[in-house]
SEKOL-135409 format. One record per residue (C-alpha): residue in three letters; x, y, z. Coordinates in nm, 3 decimals, padded with zeros to 5 digits. Each point is the difference from the previous one (the first is absolute). Example, Ala and Ser with C-alpha at 12.3 -4.5 7.8 and 13.67 -1.06 7.14 Angstrom:
<pts>
PT   residu        c1        c2        c3
PT      Ala    01.230   -00.450    00.780
PT      Ser    00.137    00.344   -00.066
</pts>
This chain:
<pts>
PT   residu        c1        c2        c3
PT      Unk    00.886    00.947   -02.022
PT      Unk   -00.290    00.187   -00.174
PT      Unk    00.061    00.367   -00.165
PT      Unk   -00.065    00.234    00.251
PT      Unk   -00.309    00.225   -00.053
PT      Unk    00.009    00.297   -00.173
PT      Unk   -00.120    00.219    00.350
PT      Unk    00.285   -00.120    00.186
PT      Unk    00.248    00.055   -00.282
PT      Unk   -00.109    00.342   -00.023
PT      Unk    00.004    00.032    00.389
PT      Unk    00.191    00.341    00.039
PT      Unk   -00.109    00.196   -00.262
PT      Unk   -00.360   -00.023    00.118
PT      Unk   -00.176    00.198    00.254
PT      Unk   -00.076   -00.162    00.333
PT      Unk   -00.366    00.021    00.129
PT      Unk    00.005    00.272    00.262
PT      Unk   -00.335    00.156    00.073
PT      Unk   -00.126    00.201    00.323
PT      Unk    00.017   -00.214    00.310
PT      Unk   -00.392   -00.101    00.047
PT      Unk   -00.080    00.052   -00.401
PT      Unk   -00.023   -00.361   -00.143
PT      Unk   -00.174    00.095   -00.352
PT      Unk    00.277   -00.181   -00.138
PT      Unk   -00.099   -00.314    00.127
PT      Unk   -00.253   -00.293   -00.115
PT      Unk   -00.129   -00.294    00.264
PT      Unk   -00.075   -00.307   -00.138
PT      Unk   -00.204   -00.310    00.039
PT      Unk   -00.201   -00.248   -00.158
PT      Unk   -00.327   -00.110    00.242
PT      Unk   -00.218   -00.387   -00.002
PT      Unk   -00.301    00.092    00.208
PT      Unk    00.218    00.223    00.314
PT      Unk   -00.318    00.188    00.056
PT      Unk    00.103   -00.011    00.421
PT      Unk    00.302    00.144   -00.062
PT      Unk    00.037    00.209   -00.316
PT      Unk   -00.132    00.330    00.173
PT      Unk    00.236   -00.007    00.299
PT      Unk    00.290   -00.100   -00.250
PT      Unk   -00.093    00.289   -00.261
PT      Unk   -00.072    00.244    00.277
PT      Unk    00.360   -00.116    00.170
PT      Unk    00.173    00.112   -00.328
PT      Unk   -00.112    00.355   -00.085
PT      Unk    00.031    00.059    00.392
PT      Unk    00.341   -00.130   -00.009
PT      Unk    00.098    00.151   -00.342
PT      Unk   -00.191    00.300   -00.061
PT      Unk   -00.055    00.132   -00.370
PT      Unk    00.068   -00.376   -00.118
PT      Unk   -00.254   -00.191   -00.212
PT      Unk   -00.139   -00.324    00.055
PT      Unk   -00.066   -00.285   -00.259
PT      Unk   -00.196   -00.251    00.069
PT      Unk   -00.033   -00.331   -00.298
PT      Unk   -00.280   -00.184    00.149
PT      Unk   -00.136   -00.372   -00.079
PT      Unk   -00.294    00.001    00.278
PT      Unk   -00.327   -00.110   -00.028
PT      Unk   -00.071    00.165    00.358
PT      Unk   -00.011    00.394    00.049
PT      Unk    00.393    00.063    00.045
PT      Unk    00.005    00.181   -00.297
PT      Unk   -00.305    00.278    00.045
PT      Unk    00.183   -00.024    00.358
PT      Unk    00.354    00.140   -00.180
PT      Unk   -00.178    00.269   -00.195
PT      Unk   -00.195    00.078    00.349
PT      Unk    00.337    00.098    00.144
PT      Unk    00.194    00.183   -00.304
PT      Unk    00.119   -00.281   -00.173
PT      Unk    00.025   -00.032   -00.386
PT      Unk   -00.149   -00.327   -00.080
PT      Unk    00.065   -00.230   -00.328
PT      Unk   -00.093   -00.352   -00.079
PT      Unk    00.251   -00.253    00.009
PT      Unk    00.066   -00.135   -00.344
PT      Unk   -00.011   -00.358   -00.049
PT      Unk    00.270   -00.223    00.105
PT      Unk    00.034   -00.021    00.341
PT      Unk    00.197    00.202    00.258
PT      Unk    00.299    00.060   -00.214
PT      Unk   -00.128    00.156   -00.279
PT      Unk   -00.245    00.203    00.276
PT      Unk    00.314    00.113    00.184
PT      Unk    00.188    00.109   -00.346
PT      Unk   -00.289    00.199   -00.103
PT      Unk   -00.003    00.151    00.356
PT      Unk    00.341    00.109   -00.036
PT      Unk   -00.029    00.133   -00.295
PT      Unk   -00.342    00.181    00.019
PT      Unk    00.130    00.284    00.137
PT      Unk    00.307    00.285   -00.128
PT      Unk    00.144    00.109    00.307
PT      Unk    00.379   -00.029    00.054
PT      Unk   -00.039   -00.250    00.287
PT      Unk   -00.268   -00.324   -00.018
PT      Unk   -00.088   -00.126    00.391
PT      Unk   -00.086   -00.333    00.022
PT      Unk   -00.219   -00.118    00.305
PT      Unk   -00.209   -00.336    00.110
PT      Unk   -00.354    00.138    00.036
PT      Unk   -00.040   -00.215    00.320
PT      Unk    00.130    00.218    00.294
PT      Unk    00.300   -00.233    00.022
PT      Unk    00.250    00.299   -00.065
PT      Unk    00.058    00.297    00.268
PT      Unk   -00.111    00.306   -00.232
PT      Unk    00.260    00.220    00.238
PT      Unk    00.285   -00.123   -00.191
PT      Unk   -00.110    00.137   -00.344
PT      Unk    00.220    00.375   -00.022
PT      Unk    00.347   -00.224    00.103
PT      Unk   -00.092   -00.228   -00.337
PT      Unk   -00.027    00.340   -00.194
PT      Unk    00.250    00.161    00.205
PT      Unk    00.235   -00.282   -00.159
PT      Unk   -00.104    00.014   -00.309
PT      Unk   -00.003    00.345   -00.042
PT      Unk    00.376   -00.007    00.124
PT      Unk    00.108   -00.201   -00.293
PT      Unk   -00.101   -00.367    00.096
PT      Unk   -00.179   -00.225   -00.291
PT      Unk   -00.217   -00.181    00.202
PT      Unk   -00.050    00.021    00.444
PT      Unk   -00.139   -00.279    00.141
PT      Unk   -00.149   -00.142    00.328
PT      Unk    00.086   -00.316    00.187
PT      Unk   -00.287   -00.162    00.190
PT      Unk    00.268   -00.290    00.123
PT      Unk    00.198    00.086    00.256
PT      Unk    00.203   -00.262    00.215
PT      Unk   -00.289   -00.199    00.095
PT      Unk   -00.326   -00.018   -00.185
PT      Unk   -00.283    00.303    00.089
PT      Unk   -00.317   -00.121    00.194
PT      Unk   -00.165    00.089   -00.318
PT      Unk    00.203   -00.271   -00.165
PT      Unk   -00.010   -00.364   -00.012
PT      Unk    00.306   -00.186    00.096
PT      Unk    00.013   -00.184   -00.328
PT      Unk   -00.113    00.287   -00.210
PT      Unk    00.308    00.210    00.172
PT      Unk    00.279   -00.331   -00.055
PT      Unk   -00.112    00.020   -00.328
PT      Unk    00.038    00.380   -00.057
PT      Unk    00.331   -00.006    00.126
PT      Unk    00.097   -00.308   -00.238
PT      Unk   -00.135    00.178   -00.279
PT      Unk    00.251    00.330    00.074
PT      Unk    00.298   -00.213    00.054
PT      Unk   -00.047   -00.136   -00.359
PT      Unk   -00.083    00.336   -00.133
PT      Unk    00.289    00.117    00.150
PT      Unk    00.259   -00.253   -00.161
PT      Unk   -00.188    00.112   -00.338
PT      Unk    00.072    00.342    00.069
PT      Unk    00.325   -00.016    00.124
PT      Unk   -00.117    00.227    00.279
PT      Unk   -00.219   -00.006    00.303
PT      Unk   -00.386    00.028   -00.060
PT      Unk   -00.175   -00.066    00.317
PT      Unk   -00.390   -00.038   -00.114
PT      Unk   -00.103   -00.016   -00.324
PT      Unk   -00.377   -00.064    00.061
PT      Unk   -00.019    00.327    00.172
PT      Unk   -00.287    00.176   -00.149
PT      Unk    00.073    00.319    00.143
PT      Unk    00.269    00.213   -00.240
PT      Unk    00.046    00.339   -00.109
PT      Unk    00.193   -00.039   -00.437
PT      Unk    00.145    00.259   -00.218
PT      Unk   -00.226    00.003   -00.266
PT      Unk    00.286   -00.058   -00.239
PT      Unk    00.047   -00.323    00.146
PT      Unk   -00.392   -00.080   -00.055
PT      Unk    00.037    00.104   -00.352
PT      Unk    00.347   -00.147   -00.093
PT      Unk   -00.058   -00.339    00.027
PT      Unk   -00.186   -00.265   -00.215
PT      Unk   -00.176   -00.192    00.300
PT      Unk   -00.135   -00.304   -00.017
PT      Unk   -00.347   -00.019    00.142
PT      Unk   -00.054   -00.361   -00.062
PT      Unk   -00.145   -00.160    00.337
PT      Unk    00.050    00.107    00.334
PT      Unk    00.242    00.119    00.229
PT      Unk    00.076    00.341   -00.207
PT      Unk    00.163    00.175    00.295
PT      Unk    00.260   -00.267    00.008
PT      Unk    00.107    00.172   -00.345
PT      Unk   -00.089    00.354    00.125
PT      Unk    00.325   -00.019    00.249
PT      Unk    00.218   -00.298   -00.227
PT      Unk    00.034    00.172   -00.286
PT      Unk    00.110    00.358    00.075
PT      Unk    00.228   -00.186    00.246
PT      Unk    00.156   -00.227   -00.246
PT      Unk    00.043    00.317   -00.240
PT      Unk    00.190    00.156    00.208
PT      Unk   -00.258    00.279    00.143
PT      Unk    00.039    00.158    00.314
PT      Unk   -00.215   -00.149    00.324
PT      Unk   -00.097    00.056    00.350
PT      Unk   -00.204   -00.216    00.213
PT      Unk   -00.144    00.153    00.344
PT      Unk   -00.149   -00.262    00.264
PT      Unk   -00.327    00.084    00.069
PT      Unk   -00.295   -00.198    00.236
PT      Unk   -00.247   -00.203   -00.142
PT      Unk   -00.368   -00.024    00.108
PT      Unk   -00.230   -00.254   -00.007
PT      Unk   -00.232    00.077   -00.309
PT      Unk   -00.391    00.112   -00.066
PT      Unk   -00.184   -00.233   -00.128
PT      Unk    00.074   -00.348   -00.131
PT      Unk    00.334   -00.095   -00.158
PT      Unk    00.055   -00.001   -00.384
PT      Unk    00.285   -00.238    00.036
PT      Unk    00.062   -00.331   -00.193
PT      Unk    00.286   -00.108    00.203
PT      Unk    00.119   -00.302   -00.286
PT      Unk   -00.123    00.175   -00.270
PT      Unk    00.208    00.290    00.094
PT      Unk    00.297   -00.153    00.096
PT      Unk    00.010   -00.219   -00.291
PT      Unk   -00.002    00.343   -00.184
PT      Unk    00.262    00.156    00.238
PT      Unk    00.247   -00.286   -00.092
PT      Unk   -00.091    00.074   -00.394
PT      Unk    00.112    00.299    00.026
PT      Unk    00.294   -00.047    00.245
PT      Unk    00.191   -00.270   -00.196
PT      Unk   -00.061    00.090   -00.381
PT      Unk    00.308    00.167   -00.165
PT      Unk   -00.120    00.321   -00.001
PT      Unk    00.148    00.301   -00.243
PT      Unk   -00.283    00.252    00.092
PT      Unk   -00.118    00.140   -00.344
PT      Unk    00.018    00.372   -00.034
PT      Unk   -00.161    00.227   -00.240
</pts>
């Protein structure tokens, strides 16, 4: 089992994040865009309704108008850095200073309603509050195959962990910053947010998971079903020790 990471190891001598009831200036949403220019206003407009006083980052790859769109509608705006989406989704994550980093698809797929029970959690002491689009049968929004997967994927993550994780391609989280900043990830490839839920889980951090509905999305998909999975199963069987600073 990995070290433990410094944040949780100095768990009760640090202050928890309690702020006024609707003030969310300690918060940061996240999320990298390819051409979303149908849905990025409704999804950045969803956010600062639902969490007023947050910001929202946007690391944007487009060669349509989804960026001007973001900066339309109060969004900070940077360009992704080369790579791919991992190293876009890192930088994302790390672009802003707040105490807690919200990650978000910027496709509609994700009910924006649920956003103060992530920070709710987090701010009560967990590490990392997550959503599952699953369920006990797949979402309309969901091919059958795409949802068998899913739920193959968790069940090996879950024998890695030595705990129950119940999505790990969920793109919709709300992270500590410590836990963001602790580790040494690796952005090489896809699949990221496989790592994003793996790793503080196999180090021992402390996680939620609320089920949430999934929508159909805005736009066309983004999805490389083999290349991703292939990726997913990279990630899921290596013999991981997540690094930490």
């Amino acid at each position: 089992m990995a070290a433990r990471p410094r944040c949780l190891q100095c768990r009760e001598r640090r202050p928890s994040l309690t702020t006024g009831p609707r003030d969310y200036d300690d918060v940061s949403v996240v999320m990298i865009t390819r051409n979303e220019e149908g849905a990025i206003a409704k999804v950045v407009d969803d956010a600062r309704s639902a969490l007023p006083g947050c910001e929202v980052i946007v690391v944007d790859g487009s060669s349509d108008r989804t960026p001007e769109i973001a900066k339309e509608h109060g969004a900070q705006v940077f360009r992704e850095p080369s790579g791919g989406p991992a190293p876009a989704l890192l930088y994302a994550l790390r672009a802003s200073t707040r105490p807690i980093v919200v990650t978000v698809d910027a496709d509609d797929t994700y009910p924006a309603d649920i956003y103060p029970e992530l920070v709710r959690r987090v701010r009560e002491g967990d590490d990392v509050a997550g959503t599952n689009r699953l369920g006990r049968r797949p979402p309309k929004a969901m091919p059958l195959r795409n949802w068998v997967a899913n739920v193959l994927f968790n069940v090996v993550a879950s024998v890695h962990a030595t705990r129950v994780l119940r999505d790990v391609h969920s793109g919709q989280r709300a992270y500590r910053r410590e836990i963001i900043e602790h580790f040494d990830w690796d952005t090489t490839g896809r699949a990221f947010p496989v790592d994003l839920l793996l790793w503080p889980a196999v180090a021992g951090c402390r996680i939620s998971e609320i089920d949430i509905p999934y929508r159909e999305r805005i736009g066309e998909t983004t999805l490389h079903r083999w290349i991703d999975g292939r990726e997913t199963l990279r990630r899921l069987f290596r013999r991981v020790k997540p690094r930490i600073h």
